[in-house]
N, C-alpha and C positions, 0 to 999 in steps of 0.2 A: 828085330824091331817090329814091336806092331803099329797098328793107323787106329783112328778112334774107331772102327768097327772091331777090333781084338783081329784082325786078321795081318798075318805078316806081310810083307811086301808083293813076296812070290805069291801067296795064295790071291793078293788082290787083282794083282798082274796076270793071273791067269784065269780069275772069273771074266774082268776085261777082255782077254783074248776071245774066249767060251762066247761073250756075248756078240763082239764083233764079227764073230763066223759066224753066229745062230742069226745076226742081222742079216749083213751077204749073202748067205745063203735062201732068205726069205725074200730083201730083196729082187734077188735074181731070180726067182721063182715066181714074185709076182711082177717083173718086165718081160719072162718069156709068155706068162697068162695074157698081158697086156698087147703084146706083139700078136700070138697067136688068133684071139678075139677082134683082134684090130682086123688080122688079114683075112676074116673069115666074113667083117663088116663089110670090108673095103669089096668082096665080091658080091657079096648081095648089094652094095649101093651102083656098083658098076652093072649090074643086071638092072637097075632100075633106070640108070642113066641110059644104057643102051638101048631100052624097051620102049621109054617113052620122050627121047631126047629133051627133057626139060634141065633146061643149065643148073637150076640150084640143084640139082641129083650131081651131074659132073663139076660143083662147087663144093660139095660134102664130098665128092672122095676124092677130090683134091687136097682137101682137109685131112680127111683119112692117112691120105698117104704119109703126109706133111708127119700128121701124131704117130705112127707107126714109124716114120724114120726114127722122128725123135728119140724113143722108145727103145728103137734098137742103137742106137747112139750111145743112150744111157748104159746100155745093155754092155756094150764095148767098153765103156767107159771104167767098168766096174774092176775089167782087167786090167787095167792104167795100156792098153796098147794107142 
């Protein structure tokens, strides 16, 4: 049997599949970019907060930290663990 695209079941059920790996896999590519970049922020804001103890620096990487859990959150999430 085919679907209005002339393609049969199986063939459509497995561009499906094709696109949801090629998703997953870019997702999780760009939360480990997002993690990495975060944790690279999170030391440079921590260098600025220690240098000149002004609070909004240890406000922003309290924030930092907060987006980088997240991030890595998602990041687990992706495995269903």
């Amino acid at each position: 049997m085919t679907d209005s695209t002339g393609l049969s079941g199986k063939t459509a059920t497995a561009d499906i599949d094709k696109d949801v790996k090629k998703d997953y896999e870019y997702s999780r590519g760009q939360l480990y970019d997002v993690i990495e970049k975060g944790q690279e922020a999170l030391a440079g804001i921590l260098d600025v907060a220690n240098n000149t103890d002004h609070p909004r620096a240890f406000e922003v990487a309290g924030q930092l930290v907060k987006s980088v859990s997240d991030a890595t959150e998602k990041l687990l999430s992706l495995i269903h663990i």
